[in-house]
C-alpha positions in Angstrom: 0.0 0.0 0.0 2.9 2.8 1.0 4.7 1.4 -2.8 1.5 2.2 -4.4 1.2 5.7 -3.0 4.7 6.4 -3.3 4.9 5.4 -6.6 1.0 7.7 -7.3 2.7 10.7 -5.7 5.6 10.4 -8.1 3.7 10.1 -11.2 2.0 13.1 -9.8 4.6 15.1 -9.3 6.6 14.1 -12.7 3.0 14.8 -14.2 3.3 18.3 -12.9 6.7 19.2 -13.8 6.2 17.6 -17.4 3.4 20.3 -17.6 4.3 22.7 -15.5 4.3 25.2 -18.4 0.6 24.6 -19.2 0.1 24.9 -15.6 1.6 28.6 -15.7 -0.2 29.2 -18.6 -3.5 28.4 -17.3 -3.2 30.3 -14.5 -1.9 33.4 -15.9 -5.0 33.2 -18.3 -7.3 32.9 -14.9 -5.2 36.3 -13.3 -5.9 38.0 -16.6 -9.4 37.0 -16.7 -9.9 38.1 -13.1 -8.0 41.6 -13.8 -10.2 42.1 -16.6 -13.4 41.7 -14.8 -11.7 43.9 -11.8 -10.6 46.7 -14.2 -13.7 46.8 -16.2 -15.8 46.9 -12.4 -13.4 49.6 -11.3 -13.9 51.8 -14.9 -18.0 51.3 -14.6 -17.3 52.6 -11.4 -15.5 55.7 -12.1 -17.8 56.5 -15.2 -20.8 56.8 -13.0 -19.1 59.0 -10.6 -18.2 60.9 -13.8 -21.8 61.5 -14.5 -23.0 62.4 -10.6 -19.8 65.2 -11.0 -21.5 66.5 -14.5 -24.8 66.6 -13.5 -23.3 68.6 -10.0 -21.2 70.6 -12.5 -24.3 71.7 -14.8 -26.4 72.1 -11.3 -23.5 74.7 -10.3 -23.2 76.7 -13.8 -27.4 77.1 -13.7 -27.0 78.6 -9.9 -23.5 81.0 -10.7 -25.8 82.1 -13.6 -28.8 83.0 -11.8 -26.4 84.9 -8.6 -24.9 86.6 -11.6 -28.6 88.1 -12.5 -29.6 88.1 -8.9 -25.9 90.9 -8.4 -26.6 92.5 -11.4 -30.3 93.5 -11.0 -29.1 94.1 -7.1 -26.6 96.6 -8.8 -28.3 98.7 -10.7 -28.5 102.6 -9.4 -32.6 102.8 -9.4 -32.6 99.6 -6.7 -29.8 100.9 -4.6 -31.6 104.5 -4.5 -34.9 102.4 -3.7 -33.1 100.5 -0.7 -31.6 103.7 0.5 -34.9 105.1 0.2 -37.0 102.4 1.9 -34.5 101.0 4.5 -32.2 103.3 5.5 -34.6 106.7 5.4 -32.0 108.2 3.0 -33.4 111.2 0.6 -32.0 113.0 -1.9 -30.3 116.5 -1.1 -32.5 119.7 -2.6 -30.2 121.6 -4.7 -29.3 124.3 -2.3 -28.3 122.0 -0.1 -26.0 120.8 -2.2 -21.9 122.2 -2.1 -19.8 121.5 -5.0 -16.1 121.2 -3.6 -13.8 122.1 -6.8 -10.1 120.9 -6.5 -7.4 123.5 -7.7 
């Protein structure tokens, strides 16, 4: 019985050396394979997140726009006069009020 598995454990093991290239082979294939599938998971991955950071992107643009019409109309001289006006109980001098200061 130990000649038999002696002797099975050799023909294993010259099996495996006689083909140890194929072996190699086969699982190099099976490493490629698997970096394939990982790689192609990891680039889905990083396409989606992509999108998300366009969409925020385009959701960003739309709101500078829209502060950029909200500072301009805020701006303009007939709102500031209105707010001066309104909230701060500012009027406008009469003209003989006024003093015009000429530099030399």
């Amino acid at each position: 019985m130990a000649s038999s598995n002696t002797v099975l454990l050799k023909e294993i093991w010259l099996d495996f050396k006689r083909f140890s290239g194929t072996y190699a082979l086969v699982f190099l294939v099976l490493l490629s394979a698997f970096a394939v599938i990982y790689l192609t998971h990891i680039n889905r991955q990083t396409t989606s997140e992509l999108e998300v950071l366009y969409s925020m992107q385009d959701e960003l643009d739309i709101e500078w726009r829209n502060l950029l019409l909200e500072q301009n109309s805020l701006a303009e001289h007939s709102e500031i006069e209105h707010k001066a006006e309104q909230q701060l109980l500012m009027m406008r001098p009469k003209p003989h009020e006024e003093i015009i200061i000429k530099i030399p």
